[in-house]
NULOSE-273734 format. One record per residue (C-alpha): residue number from 1; residue in one letter; x, y, z. Coordinates in Angstrom, 2 decimals. Layout:
! residues N
   n res      xx      yy      zz
 NUM   A       X       Y       Z
...
***
This chain:
! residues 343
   n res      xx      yy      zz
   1   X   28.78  197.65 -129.04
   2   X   27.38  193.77 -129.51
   3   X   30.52  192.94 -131.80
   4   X   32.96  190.51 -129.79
   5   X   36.94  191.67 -129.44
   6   X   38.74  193.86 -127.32
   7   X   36.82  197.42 -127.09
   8   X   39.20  199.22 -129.26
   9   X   38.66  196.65 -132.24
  10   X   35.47  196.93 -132.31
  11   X   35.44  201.14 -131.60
  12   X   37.52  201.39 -134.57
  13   X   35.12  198.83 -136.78
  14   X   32.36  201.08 -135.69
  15   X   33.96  204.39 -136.92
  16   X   35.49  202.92 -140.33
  17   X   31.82  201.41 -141.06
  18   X   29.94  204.59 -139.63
  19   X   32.38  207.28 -139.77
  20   X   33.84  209.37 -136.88
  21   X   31.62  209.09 -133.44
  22   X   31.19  212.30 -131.36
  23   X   33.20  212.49 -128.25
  24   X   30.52  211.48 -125.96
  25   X   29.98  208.29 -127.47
  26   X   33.61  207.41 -126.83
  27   X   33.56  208.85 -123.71
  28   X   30.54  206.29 -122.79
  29   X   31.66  203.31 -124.51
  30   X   35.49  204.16 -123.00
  31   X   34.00  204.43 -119.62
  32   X   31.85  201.62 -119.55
  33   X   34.06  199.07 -120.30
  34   X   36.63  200.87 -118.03
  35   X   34.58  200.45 -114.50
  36   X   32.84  197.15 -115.76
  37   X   35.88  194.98 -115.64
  38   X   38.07  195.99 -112.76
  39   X   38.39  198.16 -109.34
  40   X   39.98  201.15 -110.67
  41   X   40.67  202.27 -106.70
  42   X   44.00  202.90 -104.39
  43   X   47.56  202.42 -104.70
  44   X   47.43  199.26 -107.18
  45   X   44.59  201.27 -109.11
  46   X   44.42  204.35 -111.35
  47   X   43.32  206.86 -109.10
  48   X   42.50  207.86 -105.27
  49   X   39.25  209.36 -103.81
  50   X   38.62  211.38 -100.81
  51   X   36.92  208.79  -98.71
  52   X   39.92  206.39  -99.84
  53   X   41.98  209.08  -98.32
  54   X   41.16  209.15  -94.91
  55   X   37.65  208.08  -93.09
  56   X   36.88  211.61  -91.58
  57   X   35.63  212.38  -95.54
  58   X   32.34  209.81  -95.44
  59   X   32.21  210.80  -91.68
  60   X   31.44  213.86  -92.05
  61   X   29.56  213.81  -95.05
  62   X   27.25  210.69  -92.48
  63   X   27.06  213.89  -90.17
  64   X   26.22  216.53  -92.44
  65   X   23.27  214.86  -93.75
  66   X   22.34  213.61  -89.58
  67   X   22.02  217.18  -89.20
  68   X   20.00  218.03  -92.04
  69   X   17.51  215.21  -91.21
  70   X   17.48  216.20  -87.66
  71   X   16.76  219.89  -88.59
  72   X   13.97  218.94  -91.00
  73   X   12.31  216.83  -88.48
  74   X   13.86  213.15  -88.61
  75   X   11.13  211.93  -91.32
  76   X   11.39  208.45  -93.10
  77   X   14.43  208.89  -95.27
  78   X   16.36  206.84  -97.71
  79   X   19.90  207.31  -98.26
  80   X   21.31  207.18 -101.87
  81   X   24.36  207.08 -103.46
  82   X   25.52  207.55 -107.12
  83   X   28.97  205.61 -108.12
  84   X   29.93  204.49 -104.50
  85   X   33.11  203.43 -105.65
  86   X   34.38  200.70 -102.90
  87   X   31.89  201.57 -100.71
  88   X   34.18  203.08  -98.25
  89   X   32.38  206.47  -98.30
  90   X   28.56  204.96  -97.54
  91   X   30.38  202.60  -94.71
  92   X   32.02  205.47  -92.84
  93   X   28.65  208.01  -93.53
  94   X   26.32  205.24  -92.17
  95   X   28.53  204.76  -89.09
  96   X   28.33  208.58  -88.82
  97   X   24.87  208.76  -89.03
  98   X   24.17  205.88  -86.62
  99   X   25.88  207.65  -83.88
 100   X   23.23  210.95  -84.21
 101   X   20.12  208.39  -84.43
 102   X   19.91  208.23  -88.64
 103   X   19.79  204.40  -89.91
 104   X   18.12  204.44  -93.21
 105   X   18.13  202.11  -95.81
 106   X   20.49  202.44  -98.27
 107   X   20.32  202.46 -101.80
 108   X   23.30  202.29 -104.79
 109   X   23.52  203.27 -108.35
 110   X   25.90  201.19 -109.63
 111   X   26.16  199.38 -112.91
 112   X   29.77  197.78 -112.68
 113   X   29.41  194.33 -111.32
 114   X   32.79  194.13 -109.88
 115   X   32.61  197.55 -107.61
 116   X   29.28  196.37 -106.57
 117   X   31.01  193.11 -104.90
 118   X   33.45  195.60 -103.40
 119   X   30.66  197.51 -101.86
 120   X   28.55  194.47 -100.96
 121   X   31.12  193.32  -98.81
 122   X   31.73  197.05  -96.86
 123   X   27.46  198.07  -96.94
 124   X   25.85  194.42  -96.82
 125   X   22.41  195.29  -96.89
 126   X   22.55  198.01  -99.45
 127   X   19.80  197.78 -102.65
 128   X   21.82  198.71 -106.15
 129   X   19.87  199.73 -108.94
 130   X   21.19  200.51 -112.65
 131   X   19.37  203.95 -112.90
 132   X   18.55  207.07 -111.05
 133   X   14.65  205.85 -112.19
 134   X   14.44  203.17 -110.01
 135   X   15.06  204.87 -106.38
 136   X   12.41  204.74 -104.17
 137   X    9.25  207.14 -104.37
 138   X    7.68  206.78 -101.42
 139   X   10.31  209.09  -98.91
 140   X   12.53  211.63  -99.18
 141   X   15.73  211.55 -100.58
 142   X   19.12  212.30  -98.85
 143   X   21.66  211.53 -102.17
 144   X   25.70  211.37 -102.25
 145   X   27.50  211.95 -105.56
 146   X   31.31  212.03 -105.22
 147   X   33.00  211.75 -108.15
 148   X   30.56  210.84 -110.18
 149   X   29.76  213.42 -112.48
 150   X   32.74  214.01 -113.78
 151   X   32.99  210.20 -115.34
 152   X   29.34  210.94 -117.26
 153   X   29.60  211.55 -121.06
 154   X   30.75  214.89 -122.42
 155   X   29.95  216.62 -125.87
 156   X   32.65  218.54 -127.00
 157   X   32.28  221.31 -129.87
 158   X   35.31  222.98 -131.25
 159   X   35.26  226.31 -133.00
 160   X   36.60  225.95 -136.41
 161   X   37.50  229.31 -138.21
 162   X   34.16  231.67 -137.69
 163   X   31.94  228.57 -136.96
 164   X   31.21  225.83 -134.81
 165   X   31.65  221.95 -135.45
 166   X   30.71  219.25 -133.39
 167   X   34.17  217.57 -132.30
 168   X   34.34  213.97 -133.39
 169   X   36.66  211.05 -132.94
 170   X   38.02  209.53 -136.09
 171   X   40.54  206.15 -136.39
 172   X   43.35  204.89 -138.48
 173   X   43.58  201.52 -137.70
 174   X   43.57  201.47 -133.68
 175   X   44.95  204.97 -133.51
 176   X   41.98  207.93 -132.76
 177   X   42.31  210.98 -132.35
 178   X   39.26  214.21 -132.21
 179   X   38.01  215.88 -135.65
 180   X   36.15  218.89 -136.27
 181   X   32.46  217.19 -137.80
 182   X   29.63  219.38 -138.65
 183   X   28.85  222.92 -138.19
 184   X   26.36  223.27 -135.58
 185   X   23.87  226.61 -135.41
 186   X   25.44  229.67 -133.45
 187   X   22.30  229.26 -130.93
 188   X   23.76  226.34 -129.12
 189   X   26.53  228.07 -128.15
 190   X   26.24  230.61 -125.19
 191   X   26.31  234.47 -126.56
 192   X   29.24  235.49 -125.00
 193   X   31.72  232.45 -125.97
 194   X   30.29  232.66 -129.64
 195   X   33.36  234.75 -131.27
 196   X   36.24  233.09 -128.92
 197   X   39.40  232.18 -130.63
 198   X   39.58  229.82 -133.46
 199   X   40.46  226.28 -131.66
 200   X   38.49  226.82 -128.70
 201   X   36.76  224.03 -127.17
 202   X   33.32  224.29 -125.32
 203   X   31.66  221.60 -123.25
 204   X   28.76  220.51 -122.25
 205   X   27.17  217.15 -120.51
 206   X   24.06  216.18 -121.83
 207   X   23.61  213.19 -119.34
 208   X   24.71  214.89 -116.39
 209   X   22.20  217.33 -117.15
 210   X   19.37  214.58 -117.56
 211   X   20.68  212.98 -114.07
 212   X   20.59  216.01 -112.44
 213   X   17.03  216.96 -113.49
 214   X   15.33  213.57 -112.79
 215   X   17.16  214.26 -109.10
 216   X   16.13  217.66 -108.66
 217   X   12.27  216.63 -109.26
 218   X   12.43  213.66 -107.08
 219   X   13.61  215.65 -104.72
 220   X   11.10  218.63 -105.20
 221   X    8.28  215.88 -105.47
 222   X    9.23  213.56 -102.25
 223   X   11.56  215.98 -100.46
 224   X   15.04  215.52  -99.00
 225   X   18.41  216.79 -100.09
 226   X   21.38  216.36 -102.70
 227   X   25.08  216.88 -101.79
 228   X   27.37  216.67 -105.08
 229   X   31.45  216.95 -104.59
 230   X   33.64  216.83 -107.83
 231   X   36.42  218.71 -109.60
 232   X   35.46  221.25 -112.01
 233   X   34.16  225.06 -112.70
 234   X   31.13  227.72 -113.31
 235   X   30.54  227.53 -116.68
 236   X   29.91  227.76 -118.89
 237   X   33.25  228.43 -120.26
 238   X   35.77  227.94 -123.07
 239   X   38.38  224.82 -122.39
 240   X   39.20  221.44 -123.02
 241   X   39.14  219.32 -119.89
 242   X   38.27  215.57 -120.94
 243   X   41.52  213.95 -119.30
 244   X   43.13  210.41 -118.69
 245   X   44.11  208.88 -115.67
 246   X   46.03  205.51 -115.19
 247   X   48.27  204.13 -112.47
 248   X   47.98  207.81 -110.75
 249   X   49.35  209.73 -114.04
 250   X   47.50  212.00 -116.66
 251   X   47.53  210.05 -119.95
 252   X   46.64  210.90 -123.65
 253   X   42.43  210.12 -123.75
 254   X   42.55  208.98 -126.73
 255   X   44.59  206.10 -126.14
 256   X   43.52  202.80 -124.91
 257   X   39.56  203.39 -124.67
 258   X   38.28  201.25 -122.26
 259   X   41.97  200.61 -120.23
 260   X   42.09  204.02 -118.41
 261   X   39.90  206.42 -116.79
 262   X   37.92  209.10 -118.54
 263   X   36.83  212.39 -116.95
 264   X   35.66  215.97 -117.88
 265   X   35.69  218.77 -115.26
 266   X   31.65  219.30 -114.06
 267   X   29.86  222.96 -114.75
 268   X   28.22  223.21 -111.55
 269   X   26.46  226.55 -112.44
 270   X   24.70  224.35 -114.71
 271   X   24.21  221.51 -112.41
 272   X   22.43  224.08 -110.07
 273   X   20.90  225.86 -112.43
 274   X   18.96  222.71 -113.60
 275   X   18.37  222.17 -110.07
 276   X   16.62  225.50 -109.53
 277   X   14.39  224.99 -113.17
 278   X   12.85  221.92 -111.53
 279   X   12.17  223.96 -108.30
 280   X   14.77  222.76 -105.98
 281   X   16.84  225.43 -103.89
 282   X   20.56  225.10 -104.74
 283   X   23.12  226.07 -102.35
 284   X   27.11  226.78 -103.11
 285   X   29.00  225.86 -104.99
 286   X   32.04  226.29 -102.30
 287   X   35.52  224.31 -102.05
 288   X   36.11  221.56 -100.39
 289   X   38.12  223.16  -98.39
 290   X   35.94  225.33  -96.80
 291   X   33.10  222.81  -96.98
 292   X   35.40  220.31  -95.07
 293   X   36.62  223.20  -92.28
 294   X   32.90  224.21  -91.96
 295   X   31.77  220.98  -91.10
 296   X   34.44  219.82  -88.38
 297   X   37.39  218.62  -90.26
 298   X   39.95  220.24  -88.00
 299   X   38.81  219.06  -84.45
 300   X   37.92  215.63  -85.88
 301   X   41.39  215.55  -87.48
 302   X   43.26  216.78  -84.10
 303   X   41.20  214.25  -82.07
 304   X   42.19  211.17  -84.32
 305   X   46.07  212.41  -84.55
 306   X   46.20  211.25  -81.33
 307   X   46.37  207.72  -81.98
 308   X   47.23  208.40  -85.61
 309   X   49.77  211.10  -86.36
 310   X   49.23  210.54  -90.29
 311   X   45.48  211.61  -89.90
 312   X   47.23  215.50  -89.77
 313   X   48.81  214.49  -93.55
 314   X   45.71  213.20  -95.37
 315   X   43.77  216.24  -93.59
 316   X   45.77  218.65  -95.30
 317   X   45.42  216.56  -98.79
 318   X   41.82  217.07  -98.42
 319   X   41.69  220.64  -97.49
 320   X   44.53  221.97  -99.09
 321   X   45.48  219.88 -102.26
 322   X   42.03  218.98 -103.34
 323   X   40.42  222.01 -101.32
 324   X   40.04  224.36 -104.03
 325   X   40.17  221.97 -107.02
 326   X   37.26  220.29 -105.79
 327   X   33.75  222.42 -105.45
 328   X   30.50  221.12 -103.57
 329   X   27.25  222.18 -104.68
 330   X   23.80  221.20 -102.66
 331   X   20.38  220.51 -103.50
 332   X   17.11  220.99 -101.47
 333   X   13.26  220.94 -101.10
 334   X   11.95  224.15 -100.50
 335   X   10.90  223.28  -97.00
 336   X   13.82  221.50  -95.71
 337   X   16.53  223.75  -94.25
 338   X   19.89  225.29  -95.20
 339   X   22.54  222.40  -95.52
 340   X   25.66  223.30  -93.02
 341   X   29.00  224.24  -95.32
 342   X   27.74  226.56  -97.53
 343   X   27.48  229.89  -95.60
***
C-alpha cells in the first residue's frame, strides 16, 4: 500500500476501489505492518517463543547444529537465521556452539527495523539481509527457522456447494470479513479432499513454498543443513487455521489488520516434500517434545535447577505444552549426516 493513513483505511480503500483481496494479501499486508512497528515479544507483548521461554531452547538448538558440523567435518560454515525475533535464540545457539569449537558468522533475515535493533544489541556482529536471495554462496549453510513459517502468507480456498472458490476478504466500511470469490478448477485441489463437506476450508502457502525451495537448493548446491520448528500438521488437509494473537489471547483475524499477530498452522509434509524435489534429504517431522528429550533437555534442565528451581517449570512448557503442538522437520545435503532428534 503507498496510500498514507492507518493500515486499515487504506486496506478498506483498496478493496472498495478493487474489490475483495484474497486472504493472502491481507495476511501480508496485516503482517507487515504488524512486525514493522513494534516488538511483538514477552509479557508486555502478544505472544511468547520457546527461546523467550527458557535459554536451554537456543542452547541446544547451538549444540545440535555443533554436532552436525563436527560430524560432517567442521568445514567453513555460515550460520543463518530466518525471523530471529529478539535475538535471544541466535545469542544462546552461538554461545552453544562456541563451547564445541563452532564460531561462524552469522547472518539474519529480517525486514522489521525495530526487531533488528533488538537483535543488534543481543548478536552485535550479525549481517541482516531482507531476503533468503541474498545469503552467502560461497559455504554451506547451517539455517534456523523458529516460528517463522507460520507468519508467511496463506491462500485459503473454501468449498462452496460442489465447487471450489478462492476465499476472499471483503469490507464494509472498516469491518472485513472472508467471501467465497471465484471458482477455481478441481485440479488444484488434492484428489482426496475434492468432495469434502460444503464449508470446508483448504490451505496452502505459496511463499512458504517459494522460501523453502530457494533453501533446499542452496543447500543442495553449497551444502549444510536446515532445522525448521513451528506449530502445525501433515497436510495436506481440510481446516481453517489462520488465527489471531494479541496480549497472549486468540482474537478474531479479521479485526484490526496490522495491530495483532497473524498465523496459519505450517504443512510440513509439504515443506519436506519441496525439500526432497530440489534434492535435499528431509528428516522428521517429530515433536518438540521428543526432539527436545533427544537432544539433552532433561540433564541440561536438572543441571540448571540447581541454581534455578524454575528451569524444571519452563522445561515442562517446552516438552509437554508445546511438545506435541509444535513439530520439527530437518533439511540436508546428501553427503552431510543424519541430524540428532529425529530417530
Amino acid at each position: 500500500m503507498v496510500e498514507e493513513g492507518p493500515l486499515p483505511e487504506r486496506l478498506a480503500r483498496a478493496i472498495t476501489l478493487g474489490g475483495p483481496i484474497p486472504v493472502s494479501q491481507f495476511m501480508a499486508a496485516a503482517n507487515a505492518h504488524y512486525y514493522g512497528t513494534r516488538d511483538p515479544l514477552g509479557a508486555g507483548g502478544d505472544f511468547t517463543t520457546a527461546p523467550e521461554i527458557s535459554q536451554m531452547f537456543g542452547e541446544l538448538i547451538g549444540l545440535w547444529c555443533a554436532d552436525l558440523w563436527d560430524r560432517a567435518g567442521r568445514p567453513d560454515v555460515a550460520w543463518v537465521e530466518l525471523g530471529p525475533g529478539r535475538g535471544t535464540l541466535a545469542a544462546d545457539a552461538l554461545r552453544a556452539m562456541a563451547t564445541a569449537g563452532l564460531t561462524p558468522p552469522v547472518h539474519f533475515v529480517e525486514t522489521s527495523p525495530v526487531l533488528r535493533d533488538e537483535q543488534a544489541r543481543r548478536v552485535p556482529h550479525a549481517t541482516w539481509h531482507d531476503d533468503v536471495e541474498e545469503l552467502p554462496t560461497d559455504r554451506p549453510l547451517l539455517v534456523v527457522a523458529n516460528e517463522f513459517f507460520d507468519a508467511l502468507p496463506i491462500r485459503q480456498l473454501v468449498r462452496r456447494g460442489a465447487t471450489w472458490h478462492e476465499r476472499l476478504v471483503a469490507c464494509q466500511d472498516t469491518l472485513f470479513l472472508p467471501v467465497a470469490g471465484k471458482q477455481v478448477p478441481d485440479d488444484v485441489i488434492p484428489p482426496h479432499l475434492r468432495d469434502a463437506p460444503a464449508g470446508s476450508i483448504i490451505e496452502t502457502s505459496p511463499a512458504s513454498v517459494g522460501i523453502m525451495r530457494v533453501l533446499a537448493a542452496r543447500i543442495v548446491a553449497q551444502g549444510g543443513a536446515l532445522l525448521a520448528i513451528d506449530y502445525g500438521y501433515e497436510g495436506p488437509a481440510v481446516g481453517d487455521t489462520l488465527q489471531a494473537v494479541r496480549a497472549h489471547t486468540y482474537a478474531n483475524p479479521f479485526e484490526e489488520p496490522g495491530e495483532r499477530d497473524l498465523t496459519a498452522h505450517v504443512d510440513f509434509a509439504t515443506l519436506a516434500l519441496v525439500g526432497h524435489a530440489s534434492g535435499a534429504i528431509a528428516s522428521g517431522p517429530v515433536g518438540q517434545g521428543a526432539f527436545l528429550r533427544a537432544l539433552g533437555v532433561d540433564a541440561r534442565a536438572t543441571a540448571l535447577a540447581q541454581s534455578n528451581a524454575d528451569v524444571l517449570v519452563d522445561r515442562d512448557r517446552l516438552v509437554e505444552d508445546m511438545g506435541e503442538l509444535f513439530n520439527v522437520i530437518g533439511l540436508r545435503h546428501a553427503d552431510w549426516p543424519e541430524p540428532a532428534g529425529f530417530a
